[in-house]
mmCIF file of the N, C-alpha and C atoms, coordinates in Angstrom:
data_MODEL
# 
_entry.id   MODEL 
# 
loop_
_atom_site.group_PDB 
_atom_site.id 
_atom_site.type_symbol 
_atom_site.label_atom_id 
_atom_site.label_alt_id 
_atom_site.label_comp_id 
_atom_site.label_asym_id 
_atom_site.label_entity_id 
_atom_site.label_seq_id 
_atom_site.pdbx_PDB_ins_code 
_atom_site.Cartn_x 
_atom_site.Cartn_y 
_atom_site.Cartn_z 
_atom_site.occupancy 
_atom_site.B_iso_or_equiv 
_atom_site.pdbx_formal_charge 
_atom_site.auth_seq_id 
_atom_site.auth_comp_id 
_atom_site.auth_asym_id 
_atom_site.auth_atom_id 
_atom_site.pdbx_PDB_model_num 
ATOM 1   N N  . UNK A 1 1  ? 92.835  104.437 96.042  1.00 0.00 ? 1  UNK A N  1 
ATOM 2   C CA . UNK A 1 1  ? 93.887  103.449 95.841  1.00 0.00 ? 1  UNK A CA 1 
ATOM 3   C C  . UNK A 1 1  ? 94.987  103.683 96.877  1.00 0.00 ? 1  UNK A C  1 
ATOM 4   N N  . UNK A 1 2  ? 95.483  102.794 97.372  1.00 0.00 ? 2  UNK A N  1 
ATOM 5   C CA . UNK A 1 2  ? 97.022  102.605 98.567  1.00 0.00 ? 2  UNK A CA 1 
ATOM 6   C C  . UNK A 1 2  ? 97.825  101.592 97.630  1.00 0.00 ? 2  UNK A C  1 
ATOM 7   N N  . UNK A 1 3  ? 98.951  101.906 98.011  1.00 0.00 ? 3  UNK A N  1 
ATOM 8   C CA . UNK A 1 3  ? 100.369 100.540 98.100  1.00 0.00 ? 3  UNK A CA 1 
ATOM 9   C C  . UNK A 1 3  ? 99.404  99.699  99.494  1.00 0.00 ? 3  UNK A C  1 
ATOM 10  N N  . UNK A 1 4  ? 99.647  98.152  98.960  1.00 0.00 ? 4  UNK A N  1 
ATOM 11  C CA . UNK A 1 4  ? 100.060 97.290  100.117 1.00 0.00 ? 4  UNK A CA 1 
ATOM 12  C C  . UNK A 1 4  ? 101.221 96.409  100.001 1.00 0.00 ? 4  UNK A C  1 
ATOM 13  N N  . UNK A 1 5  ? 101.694 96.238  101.273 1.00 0.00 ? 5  UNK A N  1 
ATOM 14  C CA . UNK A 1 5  ? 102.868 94.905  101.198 1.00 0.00 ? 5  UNK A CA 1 
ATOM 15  C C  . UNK A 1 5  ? 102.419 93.958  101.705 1.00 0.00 ? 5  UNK A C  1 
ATOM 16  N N  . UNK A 1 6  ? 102.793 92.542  101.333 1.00 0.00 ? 6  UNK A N  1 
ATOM 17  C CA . UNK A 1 6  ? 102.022 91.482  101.405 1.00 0.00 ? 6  UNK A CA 1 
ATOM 18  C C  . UNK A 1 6  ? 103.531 90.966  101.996 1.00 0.00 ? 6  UNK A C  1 
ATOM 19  N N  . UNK A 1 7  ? 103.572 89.441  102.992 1.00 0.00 ? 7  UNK A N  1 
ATOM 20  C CA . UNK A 1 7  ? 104.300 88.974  102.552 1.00 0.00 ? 7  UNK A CA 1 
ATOM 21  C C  . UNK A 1 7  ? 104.068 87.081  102.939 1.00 0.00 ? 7  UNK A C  1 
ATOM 22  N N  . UNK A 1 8  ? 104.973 86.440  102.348 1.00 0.00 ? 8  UNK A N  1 
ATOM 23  C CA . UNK A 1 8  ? 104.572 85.220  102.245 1.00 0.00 ? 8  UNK A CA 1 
ATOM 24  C C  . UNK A 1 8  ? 105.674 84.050  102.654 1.00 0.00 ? 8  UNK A C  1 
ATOM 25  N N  . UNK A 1 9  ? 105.465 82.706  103.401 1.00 0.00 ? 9  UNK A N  1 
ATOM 26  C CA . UNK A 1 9  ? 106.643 82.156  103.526 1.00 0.00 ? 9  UNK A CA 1 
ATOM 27  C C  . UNK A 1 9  ? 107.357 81.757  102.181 1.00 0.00 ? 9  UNK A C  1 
ATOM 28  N N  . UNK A 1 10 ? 109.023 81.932  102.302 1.00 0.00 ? 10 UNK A N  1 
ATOM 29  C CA . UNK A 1 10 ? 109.748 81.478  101.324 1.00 0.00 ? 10 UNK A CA 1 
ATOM 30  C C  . UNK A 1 10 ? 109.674 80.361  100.764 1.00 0.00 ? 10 UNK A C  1 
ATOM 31  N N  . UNK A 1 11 ? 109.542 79.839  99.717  1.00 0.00 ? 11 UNK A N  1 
ATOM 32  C CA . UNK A 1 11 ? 109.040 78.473  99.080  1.00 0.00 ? 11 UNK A CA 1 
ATOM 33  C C  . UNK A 1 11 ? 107.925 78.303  99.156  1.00 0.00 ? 11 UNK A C  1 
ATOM 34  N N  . UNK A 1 12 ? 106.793 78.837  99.431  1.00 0.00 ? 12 UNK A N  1 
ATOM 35  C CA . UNK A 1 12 ? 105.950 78.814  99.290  1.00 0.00 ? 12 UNK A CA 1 
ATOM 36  C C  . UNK A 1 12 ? 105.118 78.818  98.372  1.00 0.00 ? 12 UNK A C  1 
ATOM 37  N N  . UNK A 1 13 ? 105.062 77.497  97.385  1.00 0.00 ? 13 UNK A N  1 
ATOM 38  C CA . UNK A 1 13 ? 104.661 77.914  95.918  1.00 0.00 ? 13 UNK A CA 1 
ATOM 39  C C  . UNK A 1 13 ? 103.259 77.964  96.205  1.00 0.00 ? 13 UNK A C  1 
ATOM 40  N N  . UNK A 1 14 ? 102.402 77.607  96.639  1.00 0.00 ? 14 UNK A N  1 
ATOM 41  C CA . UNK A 1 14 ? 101.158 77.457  96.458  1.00 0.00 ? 14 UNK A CA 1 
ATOM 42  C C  . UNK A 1 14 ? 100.820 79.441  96.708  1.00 0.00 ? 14 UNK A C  1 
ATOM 43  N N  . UNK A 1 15 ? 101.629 80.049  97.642  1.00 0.00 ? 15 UNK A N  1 
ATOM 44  C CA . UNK A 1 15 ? 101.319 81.411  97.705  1.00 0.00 ? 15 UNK A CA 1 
ATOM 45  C C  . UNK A 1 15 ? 99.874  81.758  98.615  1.00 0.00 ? 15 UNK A C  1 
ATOM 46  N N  . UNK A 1 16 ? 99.489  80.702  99.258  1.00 0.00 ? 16 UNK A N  1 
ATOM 47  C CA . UNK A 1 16 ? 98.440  81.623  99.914  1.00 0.00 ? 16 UNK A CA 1 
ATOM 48  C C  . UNK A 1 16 ? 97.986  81.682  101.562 1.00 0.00 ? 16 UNK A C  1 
ATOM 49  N N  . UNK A 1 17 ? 99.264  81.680  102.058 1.00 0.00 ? 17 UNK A N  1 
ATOM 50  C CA . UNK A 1 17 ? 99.549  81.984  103.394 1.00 0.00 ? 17 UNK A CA 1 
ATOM 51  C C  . UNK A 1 17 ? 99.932  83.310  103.888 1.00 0.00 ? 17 UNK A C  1 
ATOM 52  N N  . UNK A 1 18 ? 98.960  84.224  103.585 1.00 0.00 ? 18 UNK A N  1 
ATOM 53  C CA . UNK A 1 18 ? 99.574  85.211  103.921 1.00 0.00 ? 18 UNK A CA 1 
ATOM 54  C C  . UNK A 1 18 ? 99.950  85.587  105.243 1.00 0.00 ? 18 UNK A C  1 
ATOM 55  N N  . UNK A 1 19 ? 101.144 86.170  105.649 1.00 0.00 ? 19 UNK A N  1 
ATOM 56  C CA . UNK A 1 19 ? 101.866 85.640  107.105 1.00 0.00 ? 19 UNK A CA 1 
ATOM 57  C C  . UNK A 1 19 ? 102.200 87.149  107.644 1.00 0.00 ? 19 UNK A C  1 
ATOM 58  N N  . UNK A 1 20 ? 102.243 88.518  106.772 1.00 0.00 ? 20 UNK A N  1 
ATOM 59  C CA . UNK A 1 20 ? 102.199 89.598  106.893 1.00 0.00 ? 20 UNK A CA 1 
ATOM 60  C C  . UNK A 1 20 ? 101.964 90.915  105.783 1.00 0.00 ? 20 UNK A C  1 
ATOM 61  N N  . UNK A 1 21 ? 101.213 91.637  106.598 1.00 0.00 ? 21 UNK A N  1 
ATOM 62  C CA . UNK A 1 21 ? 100.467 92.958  105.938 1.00 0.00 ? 21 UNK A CA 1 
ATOM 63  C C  . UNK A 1 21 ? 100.596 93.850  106.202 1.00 0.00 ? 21 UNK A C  1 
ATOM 64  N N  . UNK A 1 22 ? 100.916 94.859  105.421 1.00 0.00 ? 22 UNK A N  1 
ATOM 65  C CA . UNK A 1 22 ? 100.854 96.717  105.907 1.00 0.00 ? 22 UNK A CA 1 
ATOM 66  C C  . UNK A 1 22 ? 100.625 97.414  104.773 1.00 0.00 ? 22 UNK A C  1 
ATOM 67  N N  . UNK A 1 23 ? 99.674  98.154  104.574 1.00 0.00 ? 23 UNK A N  1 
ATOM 68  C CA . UNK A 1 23 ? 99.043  99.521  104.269 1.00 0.00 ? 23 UNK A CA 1 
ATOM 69  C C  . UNK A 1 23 ? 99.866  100.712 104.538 1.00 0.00 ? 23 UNK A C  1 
ATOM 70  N N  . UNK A 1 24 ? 100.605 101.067 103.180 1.00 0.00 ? 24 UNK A N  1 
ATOM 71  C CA . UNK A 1 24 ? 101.365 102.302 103.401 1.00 0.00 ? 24 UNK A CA 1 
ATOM 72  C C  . UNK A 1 24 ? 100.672 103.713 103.577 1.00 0.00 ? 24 UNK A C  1 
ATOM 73  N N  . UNK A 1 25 ? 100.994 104.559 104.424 1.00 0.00 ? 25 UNK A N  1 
ATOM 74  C CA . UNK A 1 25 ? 100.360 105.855 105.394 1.00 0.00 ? 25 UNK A CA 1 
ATOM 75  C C  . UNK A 1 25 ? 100.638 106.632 103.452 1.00 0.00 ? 25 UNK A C  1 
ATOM 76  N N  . UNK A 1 26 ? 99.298  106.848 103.380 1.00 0.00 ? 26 UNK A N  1 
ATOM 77  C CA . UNK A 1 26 ? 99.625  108.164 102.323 1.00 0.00 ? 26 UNK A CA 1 
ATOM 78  C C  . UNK A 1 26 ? 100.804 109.412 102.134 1.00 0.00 ? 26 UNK A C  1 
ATOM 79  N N  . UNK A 1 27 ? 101.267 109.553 103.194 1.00 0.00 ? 27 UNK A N  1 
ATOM 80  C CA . UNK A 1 27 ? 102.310 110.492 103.885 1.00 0.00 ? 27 UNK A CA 1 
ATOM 81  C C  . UNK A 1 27 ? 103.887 109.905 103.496 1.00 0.00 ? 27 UNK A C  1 
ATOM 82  N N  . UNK A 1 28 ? 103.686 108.575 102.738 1.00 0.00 ? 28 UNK A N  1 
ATOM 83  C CA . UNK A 1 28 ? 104.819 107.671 102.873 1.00 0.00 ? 28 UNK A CA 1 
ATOM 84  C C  . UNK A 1 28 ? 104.798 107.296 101.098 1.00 0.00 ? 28 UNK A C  1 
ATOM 85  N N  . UNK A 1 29 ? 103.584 107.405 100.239 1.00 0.00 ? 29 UNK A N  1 
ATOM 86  C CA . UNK A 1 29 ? 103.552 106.839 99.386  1.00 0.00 ? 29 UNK A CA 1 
ATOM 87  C C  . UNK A 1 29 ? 104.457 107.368 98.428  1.00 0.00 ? 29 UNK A C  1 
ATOM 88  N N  . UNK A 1 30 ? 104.773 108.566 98.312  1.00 0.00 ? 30 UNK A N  1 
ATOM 89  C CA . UNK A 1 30 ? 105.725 108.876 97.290  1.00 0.00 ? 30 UNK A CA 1 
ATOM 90  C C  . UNK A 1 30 ? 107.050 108.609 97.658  1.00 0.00 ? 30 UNK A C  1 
ATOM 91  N N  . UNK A 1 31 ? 107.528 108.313 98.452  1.00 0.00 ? 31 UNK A N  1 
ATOM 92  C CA . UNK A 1 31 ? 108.796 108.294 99.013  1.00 0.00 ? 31 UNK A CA 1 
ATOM 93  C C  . UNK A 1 31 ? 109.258 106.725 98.181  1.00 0.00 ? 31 UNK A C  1 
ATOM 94  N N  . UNK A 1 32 ? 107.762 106.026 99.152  1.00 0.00 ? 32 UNK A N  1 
ATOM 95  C CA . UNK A 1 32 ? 108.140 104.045 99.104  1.00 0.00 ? 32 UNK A CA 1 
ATOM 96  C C  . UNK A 1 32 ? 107.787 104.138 97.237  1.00 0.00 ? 32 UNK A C  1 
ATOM 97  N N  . UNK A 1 33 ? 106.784 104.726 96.678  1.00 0.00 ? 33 UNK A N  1 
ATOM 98  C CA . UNK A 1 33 ? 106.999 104.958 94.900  1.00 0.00 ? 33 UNK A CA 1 
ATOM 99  C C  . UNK A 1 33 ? 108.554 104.899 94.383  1.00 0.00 ? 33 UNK A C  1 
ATOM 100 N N  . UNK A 1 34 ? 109.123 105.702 94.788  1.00 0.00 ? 34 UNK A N  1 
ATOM 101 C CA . UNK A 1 34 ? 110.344 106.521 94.349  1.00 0.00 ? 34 UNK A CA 1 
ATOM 102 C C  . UNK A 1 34 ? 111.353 104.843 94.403  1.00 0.00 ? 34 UNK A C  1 
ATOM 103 N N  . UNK A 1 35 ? 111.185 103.862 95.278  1.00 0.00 ? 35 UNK A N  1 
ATOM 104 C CA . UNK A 1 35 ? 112.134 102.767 95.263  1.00 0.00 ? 35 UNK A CA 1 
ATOM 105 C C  . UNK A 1 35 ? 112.313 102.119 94.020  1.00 0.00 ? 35 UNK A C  1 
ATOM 106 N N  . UNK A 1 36 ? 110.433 102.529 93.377  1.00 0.00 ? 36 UNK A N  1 
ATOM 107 C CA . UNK A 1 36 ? 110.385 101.465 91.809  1.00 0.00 ? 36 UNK A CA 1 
ATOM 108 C C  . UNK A 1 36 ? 110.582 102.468 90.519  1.00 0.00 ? 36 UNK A C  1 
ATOM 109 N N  . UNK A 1 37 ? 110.549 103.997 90.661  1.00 0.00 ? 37 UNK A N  1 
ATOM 110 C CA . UNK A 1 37 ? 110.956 104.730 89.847  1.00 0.00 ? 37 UNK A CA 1 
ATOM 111 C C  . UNK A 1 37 ? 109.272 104.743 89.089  1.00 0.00 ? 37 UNK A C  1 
ATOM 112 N N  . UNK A 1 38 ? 108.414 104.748 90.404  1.00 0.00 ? 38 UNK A N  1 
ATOM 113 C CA . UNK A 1 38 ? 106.883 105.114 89.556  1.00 0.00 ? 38 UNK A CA 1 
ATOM 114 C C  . UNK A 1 38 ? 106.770 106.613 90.541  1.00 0.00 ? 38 UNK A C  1 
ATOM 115 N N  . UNK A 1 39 ? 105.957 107.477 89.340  1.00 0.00 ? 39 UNK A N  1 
ATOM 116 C CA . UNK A 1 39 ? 105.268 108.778 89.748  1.00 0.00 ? 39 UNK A CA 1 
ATOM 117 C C  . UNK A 1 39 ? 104.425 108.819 90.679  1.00 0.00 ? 39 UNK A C  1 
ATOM 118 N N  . UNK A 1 40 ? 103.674 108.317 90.158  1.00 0.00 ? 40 UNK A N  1 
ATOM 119 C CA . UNK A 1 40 ? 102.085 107.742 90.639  1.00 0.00 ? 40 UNK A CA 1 
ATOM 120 C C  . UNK A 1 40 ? 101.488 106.537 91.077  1.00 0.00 ? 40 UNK A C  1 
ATOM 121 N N  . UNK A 1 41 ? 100.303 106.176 91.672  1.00 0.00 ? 41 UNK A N  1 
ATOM 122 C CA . UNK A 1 41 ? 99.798  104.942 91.846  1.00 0.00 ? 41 UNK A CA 1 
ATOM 123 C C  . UNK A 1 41 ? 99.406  104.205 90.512  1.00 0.00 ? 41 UNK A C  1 
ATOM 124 N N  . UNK A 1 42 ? 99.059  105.068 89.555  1.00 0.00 ? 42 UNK A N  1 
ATOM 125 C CA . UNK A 1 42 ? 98.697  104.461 88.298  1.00 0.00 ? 42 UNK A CA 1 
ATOM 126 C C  . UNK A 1 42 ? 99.790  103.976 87.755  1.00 0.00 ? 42 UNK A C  1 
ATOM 127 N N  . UNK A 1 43 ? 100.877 104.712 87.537  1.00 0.00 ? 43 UNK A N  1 
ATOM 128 C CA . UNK A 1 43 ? 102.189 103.893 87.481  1.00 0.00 ? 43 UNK A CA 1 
ATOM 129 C C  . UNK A 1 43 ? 102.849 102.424 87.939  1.00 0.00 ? 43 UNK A C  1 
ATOM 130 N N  . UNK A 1 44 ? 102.066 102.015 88.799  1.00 0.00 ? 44 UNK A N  1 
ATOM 131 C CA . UNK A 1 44 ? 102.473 100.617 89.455  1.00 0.00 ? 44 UNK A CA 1 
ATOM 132 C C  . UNK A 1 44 ? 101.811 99.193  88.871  1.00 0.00 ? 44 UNK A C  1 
ATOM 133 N N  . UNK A 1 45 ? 102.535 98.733  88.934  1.00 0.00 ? 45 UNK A N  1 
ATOM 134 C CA . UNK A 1 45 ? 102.789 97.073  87.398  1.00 0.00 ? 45 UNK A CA 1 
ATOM 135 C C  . UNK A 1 45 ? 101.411 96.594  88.619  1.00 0.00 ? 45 UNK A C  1 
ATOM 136 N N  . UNK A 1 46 ? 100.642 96.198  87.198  1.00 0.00 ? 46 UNK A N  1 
ATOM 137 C CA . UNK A 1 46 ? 99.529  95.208  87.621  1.00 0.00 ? 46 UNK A CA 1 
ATOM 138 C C  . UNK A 1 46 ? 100.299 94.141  88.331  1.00 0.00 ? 46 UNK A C  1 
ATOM 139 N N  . UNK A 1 47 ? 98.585  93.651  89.857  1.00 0.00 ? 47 UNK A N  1 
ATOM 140 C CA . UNK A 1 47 ? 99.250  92.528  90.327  1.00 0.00 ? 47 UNK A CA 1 
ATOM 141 C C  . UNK A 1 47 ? 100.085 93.055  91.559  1.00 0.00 ? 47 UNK A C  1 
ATOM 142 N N  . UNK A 1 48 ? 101.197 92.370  92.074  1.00 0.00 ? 48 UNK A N  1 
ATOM 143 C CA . UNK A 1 48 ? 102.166 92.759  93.033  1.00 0.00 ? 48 UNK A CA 1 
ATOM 144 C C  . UNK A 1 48 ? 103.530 92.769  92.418  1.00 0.00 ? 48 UNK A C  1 
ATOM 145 N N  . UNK A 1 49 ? 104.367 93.364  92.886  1.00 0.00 ? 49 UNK A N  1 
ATOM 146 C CA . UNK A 1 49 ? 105.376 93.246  92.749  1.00 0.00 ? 49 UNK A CA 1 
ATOM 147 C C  . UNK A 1 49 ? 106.487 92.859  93.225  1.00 0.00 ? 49 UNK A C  1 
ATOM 148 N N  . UNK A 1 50 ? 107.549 91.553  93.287  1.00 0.00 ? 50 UNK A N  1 
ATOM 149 C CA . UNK A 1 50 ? 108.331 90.919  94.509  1.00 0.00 ? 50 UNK A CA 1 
ATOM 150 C C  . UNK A 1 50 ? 109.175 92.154  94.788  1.00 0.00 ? 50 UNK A C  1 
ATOM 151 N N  . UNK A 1 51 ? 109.398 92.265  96.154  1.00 0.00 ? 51 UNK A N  1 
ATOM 152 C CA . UNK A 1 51 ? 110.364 93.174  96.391  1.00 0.00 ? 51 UNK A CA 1 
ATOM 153 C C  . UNK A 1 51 ? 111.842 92.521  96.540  1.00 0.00 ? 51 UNK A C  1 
ATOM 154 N N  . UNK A 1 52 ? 113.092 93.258  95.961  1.00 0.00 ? 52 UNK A N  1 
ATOM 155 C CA . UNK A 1 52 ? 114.146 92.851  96.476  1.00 0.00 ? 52 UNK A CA 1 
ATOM 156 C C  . UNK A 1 52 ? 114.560 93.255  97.726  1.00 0.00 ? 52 UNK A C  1 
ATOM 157 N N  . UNK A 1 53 ? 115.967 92.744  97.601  1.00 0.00 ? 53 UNK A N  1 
ATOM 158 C CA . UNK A 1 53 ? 116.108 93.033  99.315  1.00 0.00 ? 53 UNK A CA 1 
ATOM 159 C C  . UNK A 1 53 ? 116.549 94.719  99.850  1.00 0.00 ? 53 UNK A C  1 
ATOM 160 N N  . UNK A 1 54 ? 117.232 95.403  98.601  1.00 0.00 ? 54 UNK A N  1 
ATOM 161 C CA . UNK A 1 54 ? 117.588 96.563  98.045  1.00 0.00 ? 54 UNK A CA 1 
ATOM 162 C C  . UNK A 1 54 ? 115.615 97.252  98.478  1.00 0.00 ? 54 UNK A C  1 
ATOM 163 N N  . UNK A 1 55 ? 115.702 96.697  97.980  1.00 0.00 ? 55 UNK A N  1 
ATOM 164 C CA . UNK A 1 55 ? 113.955 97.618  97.701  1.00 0.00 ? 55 UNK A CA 1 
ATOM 165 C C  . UNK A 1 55 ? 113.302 97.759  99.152  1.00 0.00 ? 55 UNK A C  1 
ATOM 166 N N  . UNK A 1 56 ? 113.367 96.304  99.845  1.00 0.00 ? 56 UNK A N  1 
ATOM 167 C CA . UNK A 1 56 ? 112.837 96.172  100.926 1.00 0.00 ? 56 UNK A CA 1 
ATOM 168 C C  . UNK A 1 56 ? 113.344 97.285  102.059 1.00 0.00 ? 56 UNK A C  1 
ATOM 169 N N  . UNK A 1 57 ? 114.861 97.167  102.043 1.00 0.00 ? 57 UNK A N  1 
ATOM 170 C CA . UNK A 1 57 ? 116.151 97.810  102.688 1.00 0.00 ? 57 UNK A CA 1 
ATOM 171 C C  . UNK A 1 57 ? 115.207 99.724  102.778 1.00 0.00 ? 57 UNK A C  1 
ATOM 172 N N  . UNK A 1 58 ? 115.464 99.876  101.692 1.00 0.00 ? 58 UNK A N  1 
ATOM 173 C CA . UNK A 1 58 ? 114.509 101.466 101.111 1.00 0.00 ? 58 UNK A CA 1 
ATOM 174 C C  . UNK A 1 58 ? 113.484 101.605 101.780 1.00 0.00 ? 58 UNK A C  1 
ATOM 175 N N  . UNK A 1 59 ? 112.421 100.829 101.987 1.00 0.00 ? 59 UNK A N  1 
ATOM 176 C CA . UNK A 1 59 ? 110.979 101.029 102.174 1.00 0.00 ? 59 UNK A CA 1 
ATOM 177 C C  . UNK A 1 59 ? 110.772 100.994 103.532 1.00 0.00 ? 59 UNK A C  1 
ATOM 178 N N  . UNK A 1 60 ? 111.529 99.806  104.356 1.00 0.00 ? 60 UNK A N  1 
ATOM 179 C CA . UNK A 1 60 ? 111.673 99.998  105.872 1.00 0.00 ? 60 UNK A CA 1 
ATOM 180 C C  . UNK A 1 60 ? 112.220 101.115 106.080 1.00 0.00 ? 60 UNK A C  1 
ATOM 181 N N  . UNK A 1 61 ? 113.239 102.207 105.364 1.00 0.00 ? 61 UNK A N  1 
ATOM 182 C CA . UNK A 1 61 ? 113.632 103.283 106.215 1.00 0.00 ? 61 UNK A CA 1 
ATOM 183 C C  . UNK A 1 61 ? 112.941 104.569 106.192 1.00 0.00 ? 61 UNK A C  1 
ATOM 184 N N  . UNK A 1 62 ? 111.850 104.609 104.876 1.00 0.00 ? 62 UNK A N  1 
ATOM 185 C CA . UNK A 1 62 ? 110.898 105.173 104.418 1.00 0.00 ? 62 UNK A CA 1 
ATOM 186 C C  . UNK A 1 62 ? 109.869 105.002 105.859 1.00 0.00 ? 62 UNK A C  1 
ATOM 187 N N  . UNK A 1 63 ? 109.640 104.101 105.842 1.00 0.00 ? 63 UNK A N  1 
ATOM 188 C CA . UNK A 1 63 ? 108.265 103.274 107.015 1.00 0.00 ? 63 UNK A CA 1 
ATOM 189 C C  . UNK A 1 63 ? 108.571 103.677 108.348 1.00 0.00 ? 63 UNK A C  1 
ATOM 190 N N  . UNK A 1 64 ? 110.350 103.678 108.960 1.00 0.00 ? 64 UNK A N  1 
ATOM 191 C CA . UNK A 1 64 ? 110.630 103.645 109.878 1.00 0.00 ? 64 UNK A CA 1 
ATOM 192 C C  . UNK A 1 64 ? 110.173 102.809 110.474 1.00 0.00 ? 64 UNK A C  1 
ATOM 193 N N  . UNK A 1 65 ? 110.320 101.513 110.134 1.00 0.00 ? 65 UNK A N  1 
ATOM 194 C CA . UNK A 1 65 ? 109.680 99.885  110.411 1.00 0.00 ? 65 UNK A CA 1 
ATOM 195 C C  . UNK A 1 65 ? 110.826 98.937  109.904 1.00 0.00 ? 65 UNK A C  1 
ATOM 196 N N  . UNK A 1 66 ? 110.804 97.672  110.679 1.00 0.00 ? 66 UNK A N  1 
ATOM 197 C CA . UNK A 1 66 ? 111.288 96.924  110.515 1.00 0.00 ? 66 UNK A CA 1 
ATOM 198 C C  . UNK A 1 66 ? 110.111 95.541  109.647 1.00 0.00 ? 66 UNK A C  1 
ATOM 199 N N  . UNK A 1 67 ? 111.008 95.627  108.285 1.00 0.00 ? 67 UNK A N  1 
ATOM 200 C CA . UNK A 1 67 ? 109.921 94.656  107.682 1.00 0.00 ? 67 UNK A CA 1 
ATOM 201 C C  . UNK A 1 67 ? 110.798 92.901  107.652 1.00 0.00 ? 67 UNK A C  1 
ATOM 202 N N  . UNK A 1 68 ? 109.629 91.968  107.481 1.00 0.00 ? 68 UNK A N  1 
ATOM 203 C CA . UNK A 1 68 ? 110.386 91.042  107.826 1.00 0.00 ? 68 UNK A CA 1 
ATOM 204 C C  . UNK A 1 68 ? 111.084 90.554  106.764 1.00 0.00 ? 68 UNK A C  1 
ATOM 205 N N  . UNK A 1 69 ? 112.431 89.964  107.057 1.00 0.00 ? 69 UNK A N  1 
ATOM 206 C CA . UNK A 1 69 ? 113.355 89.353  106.040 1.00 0.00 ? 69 UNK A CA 1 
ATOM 207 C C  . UNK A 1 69 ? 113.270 87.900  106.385 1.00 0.00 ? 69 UNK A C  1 
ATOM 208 N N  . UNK A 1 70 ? 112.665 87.273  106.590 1.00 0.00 ? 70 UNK A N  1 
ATOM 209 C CA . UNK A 1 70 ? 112.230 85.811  106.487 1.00 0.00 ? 70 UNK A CA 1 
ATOM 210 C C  . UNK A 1 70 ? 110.973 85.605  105.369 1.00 0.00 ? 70 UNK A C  1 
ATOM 211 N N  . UNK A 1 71 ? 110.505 86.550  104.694 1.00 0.00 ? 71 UNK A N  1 
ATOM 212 C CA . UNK A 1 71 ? 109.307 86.155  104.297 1.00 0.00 ? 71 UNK A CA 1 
ATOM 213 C C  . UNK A 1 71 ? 109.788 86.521  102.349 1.00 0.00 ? 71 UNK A C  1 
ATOM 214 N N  . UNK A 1 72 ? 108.841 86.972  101.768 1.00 0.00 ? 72 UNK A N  1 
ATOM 215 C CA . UNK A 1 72 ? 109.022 87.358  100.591 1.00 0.00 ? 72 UNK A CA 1 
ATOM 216 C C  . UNK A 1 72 ? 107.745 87.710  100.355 1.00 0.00 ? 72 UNK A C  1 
ATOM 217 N N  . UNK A 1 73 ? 108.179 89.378  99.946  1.00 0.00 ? 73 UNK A N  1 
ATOM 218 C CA . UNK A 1 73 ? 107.138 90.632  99.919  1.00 0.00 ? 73 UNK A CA 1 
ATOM 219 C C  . UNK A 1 73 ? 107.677 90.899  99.180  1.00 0.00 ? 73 UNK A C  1 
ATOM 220 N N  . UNK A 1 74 ? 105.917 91.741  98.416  1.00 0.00 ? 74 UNK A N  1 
ATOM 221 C CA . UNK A 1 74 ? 105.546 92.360  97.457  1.00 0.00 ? 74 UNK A CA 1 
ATOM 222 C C  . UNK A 1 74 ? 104.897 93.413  98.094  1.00 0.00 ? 74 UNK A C  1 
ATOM 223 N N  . UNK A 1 75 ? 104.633 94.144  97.169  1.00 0.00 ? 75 UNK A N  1 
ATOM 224 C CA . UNK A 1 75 ? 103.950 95.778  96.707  1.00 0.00 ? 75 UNK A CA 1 
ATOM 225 C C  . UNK A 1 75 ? 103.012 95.366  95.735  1.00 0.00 ? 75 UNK A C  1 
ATOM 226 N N  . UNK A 1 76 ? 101.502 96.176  95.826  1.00 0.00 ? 76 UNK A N  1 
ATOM 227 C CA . UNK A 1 76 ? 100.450 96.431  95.230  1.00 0.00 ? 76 UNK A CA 1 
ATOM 228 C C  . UNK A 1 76 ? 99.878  97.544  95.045  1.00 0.00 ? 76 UNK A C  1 
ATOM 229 N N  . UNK A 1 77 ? 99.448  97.501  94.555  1.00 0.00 ? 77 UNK A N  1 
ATOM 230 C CA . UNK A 1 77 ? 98.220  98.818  94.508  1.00 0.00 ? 77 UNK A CA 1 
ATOM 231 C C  . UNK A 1 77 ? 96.661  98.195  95.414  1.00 0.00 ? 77 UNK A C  1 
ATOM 232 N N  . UNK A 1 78 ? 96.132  98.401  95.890  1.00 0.00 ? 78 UNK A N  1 
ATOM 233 C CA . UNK A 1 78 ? 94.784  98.472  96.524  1.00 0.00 ? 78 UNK A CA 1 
ATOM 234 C C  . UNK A 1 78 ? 93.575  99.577  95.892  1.00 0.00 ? 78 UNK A C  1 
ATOM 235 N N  . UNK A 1 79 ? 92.765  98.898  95.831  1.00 0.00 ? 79 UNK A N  1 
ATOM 236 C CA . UNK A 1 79 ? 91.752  100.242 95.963  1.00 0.00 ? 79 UNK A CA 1 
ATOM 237 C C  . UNK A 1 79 ? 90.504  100.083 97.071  1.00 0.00 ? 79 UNK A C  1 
# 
């Protein structure tokens, strides 16, 4: 199992344009965890989770990446 971030254009109700992707480095996963206050991968809410901008803010400095703020991303679990 990995975190992925998904992300999607804003208003986008139909949801299935996905417009950007990244696979968090195992080396990174407890850190980018620690934003939602989960232990573990099993810990993480079925489904995805929208990220706020707070959250997002966290995870890019975790990543040492610039994630995009035009879009609207989530967090998953993968397996």
């Amino acid at each position: 199992m990995f975190l992925w971030i998904s992300g999607f254009l804003k208003g986008d109700e139909a949801g299935d344009f996905l417009k950007f992707e990244h696979t968090v480095r195992p080396e990174n996963e407890s850190a980018v965890m620690d934003a939602f206050g989960w232990k573990s991968l099993d810990e993480a809410a079925d489904g995805e989770t929208h990220l706020t901008d707070e959250q997002t803010r966290k995870i890019a400095a975790v990543l040492n990446q610039q994630l995009p703020t035009e879009l609207e991303l989530f967090i998953g679990v993968r397996e």
